[in-house]
The first five atom37 places (N, CA, C, CB, O) and aatype in JSON, in Angstrom:
{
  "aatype": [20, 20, 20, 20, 20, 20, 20, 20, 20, 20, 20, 20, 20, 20, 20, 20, 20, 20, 20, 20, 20, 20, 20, 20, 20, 20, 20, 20, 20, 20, 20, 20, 20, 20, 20, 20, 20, 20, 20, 20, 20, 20, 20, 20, 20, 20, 20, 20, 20, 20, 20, 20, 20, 20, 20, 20, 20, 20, 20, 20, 20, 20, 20, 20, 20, 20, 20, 20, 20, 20, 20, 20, 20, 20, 20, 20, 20, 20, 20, 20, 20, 20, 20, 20, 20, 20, 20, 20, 20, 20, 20, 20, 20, 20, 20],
  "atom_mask": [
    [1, 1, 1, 1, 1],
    [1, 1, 1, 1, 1],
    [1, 1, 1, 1, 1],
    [1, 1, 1, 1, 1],
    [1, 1, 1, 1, 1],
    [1, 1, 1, 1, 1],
    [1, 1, 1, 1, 1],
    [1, 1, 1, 1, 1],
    [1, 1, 1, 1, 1],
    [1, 1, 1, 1, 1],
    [1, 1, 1, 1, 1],
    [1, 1, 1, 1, 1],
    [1, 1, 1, 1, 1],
    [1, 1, 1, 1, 1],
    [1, 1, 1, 1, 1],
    [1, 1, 1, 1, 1],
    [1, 1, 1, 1, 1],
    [1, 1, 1, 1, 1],
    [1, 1, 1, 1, 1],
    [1, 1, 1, 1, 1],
    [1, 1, 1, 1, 1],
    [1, 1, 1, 1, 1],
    [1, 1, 1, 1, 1],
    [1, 1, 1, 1, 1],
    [1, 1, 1, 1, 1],
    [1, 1, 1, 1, 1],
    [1, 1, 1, 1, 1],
    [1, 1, 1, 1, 1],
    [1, 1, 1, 1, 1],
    [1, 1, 1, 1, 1],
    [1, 1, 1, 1, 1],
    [1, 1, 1, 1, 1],
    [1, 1, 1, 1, 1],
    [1, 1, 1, 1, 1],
    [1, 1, 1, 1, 1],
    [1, 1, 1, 1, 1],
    [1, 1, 1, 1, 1],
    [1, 1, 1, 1, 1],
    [1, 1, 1, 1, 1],
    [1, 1, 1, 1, 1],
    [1, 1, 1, 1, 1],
    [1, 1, 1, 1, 1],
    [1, 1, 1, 1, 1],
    [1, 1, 1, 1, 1],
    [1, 1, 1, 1, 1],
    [1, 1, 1, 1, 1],
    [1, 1, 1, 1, 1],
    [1, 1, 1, 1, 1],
    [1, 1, 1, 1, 1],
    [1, 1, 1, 1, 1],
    [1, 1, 1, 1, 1],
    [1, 1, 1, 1, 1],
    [1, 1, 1, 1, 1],
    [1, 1, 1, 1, 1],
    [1, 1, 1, 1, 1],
    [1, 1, 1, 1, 1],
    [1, 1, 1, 1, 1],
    [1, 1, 1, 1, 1],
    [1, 1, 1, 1, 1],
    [1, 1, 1, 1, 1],
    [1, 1, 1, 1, 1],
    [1, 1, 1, 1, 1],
    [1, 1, 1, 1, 1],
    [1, 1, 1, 1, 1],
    [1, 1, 1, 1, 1],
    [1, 1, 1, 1, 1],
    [1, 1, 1, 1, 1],
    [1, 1, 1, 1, 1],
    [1, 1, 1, 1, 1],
    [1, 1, 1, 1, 1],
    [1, 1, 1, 1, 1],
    [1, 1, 1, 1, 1],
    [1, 1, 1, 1, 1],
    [1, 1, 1, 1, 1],
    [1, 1, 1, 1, 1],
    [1, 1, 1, 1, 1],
    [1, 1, 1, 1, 1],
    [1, 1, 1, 1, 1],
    [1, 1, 1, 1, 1],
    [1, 1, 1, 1, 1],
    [1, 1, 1, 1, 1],
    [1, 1, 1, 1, 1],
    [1, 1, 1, 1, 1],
    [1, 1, 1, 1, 1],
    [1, 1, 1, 1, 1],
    [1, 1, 1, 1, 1],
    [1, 1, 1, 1, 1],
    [1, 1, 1, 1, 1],
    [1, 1, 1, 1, 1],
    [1, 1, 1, 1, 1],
    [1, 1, 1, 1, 1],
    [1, 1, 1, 1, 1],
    [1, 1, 1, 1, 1],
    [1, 1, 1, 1, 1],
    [1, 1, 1, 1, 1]
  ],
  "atom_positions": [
    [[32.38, -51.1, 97.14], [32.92, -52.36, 96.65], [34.19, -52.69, 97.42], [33.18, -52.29, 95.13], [34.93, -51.83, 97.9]],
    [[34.38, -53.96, 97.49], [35.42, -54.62, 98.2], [36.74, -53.87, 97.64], [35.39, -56.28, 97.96], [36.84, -53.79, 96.42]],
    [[37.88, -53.26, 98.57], [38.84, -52.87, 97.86], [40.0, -54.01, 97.09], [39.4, -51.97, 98.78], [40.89, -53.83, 96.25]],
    [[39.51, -55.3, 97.85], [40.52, -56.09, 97.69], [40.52, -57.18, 96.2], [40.51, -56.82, 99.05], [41.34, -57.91, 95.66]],
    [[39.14, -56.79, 95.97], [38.62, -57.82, 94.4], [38.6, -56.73, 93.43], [36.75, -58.71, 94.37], [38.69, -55.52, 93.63]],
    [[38.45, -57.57, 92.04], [38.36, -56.8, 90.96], [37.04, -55.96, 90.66], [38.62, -57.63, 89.95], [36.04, -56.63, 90.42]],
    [[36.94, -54.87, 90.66], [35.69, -54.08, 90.45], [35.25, -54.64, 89.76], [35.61, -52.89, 90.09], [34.05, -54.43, 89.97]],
    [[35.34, -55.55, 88.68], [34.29, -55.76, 87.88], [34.05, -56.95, 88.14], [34.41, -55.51, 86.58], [32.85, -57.14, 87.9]],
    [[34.6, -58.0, 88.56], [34.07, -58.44, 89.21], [33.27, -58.76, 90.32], [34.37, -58.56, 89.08], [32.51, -59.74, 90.32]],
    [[33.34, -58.32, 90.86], [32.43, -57.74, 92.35], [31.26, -56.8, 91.43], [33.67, -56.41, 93.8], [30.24, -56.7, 92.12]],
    [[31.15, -56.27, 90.44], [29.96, -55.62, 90.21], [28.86, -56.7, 89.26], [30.39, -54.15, 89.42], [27.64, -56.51, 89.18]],
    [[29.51, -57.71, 88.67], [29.12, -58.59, 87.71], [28.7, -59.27, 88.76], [30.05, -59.18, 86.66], [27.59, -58.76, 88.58]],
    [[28.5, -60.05, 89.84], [28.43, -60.88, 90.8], [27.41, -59.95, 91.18], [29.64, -61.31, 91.67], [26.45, -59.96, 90.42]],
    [[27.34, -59.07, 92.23], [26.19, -58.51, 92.16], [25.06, -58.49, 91.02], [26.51, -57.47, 92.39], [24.19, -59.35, 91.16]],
    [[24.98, -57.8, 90.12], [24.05, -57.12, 88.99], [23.49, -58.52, 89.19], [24.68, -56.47, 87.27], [22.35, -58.59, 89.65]],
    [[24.42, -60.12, 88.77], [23.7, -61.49, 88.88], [22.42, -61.34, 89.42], [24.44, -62.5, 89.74], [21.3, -61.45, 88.92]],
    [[22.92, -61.0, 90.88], [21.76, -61.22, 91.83], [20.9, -61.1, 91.62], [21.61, -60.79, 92.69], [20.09, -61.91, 92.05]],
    [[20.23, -59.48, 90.39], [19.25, -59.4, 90.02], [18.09, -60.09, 88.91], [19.52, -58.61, 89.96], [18.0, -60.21, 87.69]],
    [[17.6, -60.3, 89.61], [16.62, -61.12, 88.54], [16.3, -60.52, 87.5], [15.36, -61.52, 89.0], [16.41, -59.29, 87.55]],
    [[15.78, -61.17, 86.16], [15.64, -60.82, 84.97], [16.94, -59.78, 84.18], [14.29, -60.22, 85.08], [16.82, -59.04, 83.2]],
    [[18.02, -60.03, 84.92], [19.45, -59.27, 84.19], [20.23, -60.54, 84.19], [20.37, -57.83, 85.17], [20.47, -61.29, 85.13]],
    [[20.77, -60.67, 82.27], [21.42, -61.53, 82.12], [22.71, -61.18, 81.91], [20.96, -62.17, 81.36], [22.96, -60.02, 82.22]],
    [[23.66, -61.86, 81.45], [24.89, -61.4, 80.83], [25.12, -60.33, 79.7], [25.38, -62.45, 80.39], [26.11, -59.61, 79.55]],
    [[24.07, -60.39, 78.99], [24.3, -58.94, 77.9], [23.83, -57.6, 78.32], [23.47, -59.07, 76.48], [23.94, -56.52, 77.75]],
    [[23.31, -57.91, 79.43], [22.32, -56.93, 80.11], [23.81, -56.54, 81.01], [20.58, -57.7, 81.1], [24.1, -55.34, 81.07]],
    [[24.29, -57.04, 81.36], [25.72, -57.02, 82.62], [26.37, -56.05, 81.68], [26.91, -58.8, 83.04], [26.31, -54.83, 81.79]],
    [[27.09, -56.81, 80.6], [27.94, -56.28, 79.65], [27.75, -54.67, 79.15], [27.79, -57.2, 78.52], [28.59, -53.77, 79.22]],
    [[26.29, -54.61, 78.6], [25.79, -53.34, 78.35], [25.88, -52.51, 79.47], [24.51, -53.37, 77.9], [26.4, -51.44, 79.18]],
    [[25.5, -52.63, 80.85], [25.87, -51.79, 81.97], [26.69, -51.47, 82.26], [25.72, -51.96, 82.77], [26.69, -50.38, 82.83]],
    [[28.05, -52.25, 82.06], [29.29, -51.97, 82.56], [29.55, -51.12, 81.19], [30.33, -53.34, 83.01], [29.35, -49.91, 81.29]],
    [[29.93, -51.55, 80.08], [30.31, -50.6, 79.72], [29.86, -49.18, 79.39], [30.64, -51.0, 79.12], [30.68, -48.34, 79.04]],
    [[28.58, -48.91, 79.51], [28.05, -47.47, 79.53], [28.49, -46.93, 80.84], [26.42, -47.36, 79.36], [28.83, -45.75, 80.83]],
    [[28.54, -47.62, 82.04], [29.36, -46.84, 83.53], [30.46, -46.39, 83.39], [29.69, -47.65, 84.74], [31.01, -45.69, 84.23]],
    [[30.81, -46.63, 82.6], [32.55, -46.93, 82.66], [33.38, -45.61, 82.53], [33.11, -47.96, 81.28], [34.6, -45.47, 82.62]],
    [[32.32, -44.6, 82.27], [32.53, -43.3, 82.0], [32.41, -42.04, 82.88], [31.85, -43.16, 81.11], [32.65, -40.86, 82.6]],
    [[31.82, -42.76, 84.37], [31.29, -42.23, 85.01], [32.06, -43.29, 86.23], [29.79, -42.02, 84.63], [32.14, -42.72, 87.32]],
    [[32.44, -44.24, 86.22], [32.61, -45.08, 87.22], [34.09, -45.59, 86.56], [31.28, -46.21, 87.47], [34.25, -46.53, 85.78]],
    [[35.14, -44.68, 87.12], [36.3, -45.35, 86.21], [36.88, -46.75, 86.48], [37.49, -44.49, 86.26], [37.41, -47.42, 85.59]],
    [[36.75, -47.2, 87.88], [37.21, -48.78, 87.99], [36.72, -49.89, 87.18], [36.91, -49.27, 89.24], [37.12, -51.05, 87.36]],
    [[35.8, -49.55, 86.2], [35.06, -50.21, 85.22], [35.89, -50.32, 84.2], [33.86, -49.62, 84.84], [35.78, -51.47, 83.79]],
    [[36.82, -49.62, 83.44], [37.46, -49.15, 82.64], [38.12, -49.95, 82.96], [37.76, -48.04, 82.49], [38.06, -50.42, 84.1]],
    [[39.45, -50.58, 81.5], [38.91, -50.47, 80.4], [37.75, -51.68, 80.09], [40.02, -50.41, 79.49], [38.07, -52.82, 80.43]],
    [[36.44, -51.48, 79.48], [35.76, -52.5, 79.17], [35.24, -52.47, 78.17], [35.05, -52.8, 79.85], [34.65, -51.4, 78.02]],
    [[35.08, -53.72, 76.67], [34.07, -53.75, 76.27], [33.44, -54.62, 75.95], [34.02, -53.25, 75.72], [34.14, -55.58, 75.62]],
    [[32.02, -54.86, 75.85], [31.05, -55.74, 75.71], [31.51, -56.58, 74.74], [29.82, -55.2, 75.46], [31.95, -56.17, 73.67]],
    [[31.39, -58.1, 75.15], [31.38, -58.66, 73.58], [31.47, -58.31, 72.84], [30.77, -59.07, 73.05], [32.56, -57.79, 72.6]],
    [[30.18, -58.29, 71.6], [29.89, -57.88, 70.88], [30.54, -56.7, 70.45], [28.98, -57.94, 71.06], [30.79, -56.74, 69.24]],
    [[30.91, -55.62, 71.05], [31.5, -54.45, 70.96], [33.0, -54.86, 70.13], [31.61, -53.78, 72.51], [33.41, -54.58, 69.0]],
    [[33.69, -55.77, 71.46], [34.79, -56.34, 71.0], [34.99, -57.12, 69.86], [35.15, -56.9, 71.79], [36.14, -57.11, 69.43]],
    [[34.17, -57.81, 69.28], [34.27, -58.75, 68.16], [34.07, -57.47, 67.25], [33.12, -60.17, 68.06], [35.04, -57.28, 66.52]],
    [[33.05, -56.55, 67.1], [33.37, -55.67, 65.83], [34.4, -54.67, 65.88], [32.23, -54.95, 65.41], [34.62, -53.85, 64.99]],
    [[34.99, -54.77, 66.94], [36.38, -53.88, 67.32], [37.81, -54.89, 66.34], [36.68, -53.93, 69.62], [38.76, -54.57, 65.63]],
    [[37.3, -56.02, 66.78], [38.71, -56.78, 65.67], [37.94, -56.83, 64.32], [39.35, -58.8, 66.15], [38.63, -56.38, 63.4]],
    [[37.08, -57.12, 64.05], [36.78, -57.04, 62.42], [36.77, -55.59, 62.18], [35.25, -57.74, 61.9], [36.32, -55.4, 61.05]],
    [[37.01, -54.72, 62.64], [37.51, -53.52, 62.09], [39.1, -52.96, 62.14], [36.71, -52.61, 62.68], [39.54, -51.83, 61.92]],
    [[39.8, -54.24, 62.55], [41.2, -54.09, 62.61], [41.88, -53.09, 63.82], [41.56, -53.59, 61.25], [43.01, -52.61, 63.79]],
    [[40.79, -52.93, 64.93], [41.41, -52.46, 65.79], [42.16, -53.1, 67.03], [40.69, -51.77, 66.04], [42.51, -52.6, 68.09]],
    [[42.28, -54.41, 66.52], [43.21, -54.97, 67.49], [42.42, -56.2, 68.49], [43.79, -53.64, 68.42], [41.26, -56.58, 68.29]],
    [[43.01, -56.53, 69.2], [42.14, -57.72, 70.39], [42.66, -57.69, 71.73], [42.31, -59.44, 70.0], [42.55, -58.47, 72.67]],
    [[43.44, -56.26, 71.51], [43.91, -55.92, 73.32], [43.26, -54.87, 73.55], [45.58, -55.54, 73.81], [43.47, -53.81, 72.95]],
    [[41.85, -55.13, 75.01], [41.35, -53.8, 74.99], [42.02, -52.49, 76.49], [39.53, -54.18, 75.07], [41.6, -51.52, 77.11]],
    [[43.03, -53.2, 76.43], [44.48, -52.78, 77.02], [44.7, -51.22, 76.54], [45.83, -53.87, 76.36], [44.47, -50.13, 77.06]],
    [[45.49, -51.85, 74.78], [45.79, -50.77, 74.04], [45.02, -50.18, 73.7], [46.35, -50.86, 73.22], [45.09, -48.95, 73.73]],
    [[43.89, -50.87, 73.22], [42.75, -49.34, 73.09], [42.7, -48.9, 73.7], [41.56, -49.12, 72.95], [42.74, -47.74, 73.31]],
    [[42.59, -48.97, 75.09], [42.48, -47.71, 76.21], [43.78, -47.05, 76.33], [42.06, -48.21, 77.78], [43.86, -45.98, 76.95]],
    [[44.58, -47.46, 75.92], [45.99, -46.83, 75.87], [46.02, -45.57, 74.16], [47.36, -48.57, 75.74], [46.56, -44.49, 73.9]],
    [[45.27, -46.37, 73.53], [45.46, -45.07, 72.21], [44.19, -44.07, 72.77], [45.05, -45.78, 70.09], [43.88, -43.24, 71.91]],
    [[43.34, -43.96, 74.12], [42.54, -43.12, 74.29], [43.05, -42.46, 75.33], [41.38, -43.54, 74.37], [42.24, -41.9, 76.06]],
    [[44.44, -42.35, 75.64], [44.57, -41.74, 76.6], [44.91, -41.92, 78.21], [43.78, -41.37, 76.41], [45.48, -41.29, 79.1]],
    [[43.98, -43.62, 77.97], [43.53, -44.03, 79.0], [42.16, -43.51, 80.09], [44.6, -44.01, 79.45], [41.95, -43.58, 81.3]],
    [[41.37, -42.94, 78.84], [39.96, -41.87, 79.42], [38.78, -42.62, 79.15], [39.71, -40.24, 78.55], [38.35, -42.71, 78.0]],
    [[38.23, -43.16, 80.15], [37.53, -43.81, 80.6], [36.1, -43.57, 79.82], [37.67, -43.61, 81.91], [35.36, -44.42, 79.32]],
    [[35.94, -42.18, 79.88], [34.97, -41.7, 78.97], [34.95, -41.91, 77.43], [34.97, -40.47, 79.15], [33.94, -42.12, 76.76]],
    [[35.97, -41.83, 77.07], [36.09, -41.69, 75.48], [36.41, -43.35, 75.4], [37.53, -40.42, 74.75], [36.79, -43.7, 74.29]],
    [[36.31, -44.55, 76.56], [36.32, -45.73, 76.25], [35.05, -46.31, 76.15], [37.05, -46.31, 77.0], [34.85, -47.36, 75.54]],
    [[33.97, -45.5, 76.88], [32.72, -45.64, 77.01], [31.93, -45.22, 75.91], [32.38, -45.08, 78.05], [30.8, -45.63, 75.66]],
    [[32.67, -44.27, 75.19], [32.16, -43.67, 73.87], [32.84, -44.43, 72.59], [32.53, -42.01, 73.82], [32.58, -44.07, 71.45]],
    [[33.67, -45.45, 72.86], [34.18, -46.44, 72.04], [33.31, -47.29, 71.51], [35.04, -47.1, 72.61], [32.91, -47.58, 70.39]],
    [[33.1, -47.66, 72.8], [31.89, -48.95, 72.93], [30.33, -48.66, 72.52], [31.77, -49.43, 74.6], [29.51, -49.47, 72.08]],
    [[30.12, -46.96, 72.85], [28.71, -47.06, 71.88], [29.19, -47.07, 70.28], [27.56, -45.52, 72.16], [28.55, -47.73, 69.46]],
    [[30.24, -46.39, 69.94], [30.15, -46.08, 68.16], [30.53, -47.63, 68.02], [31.53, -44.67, 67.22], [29.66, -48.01, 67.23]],
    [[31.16, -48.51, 68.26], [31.07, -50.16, 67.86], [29.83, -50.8, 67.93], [31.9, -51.05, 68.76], [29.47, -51.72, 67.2]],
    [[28.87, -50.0, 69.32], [27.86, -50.29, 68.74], [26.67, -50.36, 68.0], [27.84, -50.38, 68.98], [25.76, -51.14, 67.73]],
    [[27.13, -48.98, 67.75], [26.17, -48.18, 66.62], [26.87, -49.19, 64.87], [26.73, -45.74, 66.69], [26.38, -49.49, 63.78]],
    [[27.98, -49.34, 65.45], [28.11, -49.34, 63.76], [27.79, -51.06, 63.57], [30.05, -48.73, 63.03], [27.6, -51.59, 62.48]],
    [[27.78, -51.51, 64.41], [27.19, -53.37, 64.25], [25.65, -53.21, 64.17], [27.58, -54.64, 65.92], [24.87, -53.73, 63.38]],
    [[25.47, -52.55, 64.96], [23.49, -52.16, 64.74], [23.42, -51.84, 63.69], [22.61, -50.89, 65.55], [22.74, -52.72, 63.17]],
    [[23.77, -50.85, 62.65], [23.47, -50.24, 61.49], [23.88, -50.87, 60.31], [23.94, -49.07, 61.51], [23.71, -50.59, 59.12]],
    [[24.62, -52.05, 61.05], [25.79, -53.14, 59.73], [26.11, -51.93, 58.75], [24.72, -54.82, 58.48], [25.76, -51.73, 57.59]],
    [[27.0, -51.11, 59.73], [28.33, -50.45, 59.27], [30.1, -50.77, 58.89], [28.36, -49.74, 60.13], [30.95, -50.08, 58.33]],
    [[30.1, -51.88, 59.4], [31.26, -52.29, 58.9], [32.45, -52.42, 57.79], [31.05, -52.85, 59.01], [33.64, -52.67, 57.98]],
    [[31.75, -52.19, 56.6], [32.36, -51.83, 55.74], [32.52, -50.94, 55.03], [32.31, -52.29, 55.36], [32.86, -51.1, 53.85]],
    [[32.31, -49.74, 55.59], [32.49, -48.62, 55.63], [33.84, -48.11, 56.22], [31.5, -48.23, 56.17], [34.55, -47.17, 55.86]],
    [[34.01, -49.23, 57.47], [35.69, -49.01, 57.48], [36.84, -49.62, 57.28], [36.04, -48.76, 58.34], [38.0, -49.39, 57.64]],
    [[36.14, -50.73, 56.37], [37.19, -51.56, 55.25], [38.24, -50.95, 54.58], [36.5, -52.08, 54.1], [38.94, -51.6, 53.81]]
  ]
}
């Protein structure tokens, strides 16, 4: 990747290219890489993010990666348990 653009951008612009991959399809990729591919970091999917503020964790995904350390992995493992817990309509469970 270009050193001079934003990794994620330059990877979102690509993935485009591919046919039959849309934007949630983008979103979901990047953030499962993100653990393995740290210039991805910090990211999370939509969806991820919207049940990240209705669970009162904030709307900077800045500081979340900042209360993880800044570990790319355990940001990638953020983003599945947000999405486990919107799949399972877990949410109020951490009301």
């Amino acid at each position: 990747m270009d050193d001079d653009k934003d990794p994620r951008s330059t990877l979102k612009s690509r993935l485009k290219e591919i046919k039959q991959i849309g934007n949630v399809g983008i979103e979901i990729f990047m953030a499962s890489i993100q653990g393995f591919y740290p210039r991805v970091a910090p990211f999370l999917d939509s969806r991820s993010f919207k049940t990240a503020q209705e669970l009162g964790l904030g709307d900077d995904v800045g500081t979340m990666f900042e209360a993880l350390d800044n570990d790319p992995m355990q940001m990638a493992k953020l983003n599945a348990a947000l999405t486990t817990v919107r799949l399972e309509k877990r949410r109020k469970e951490f009301s």
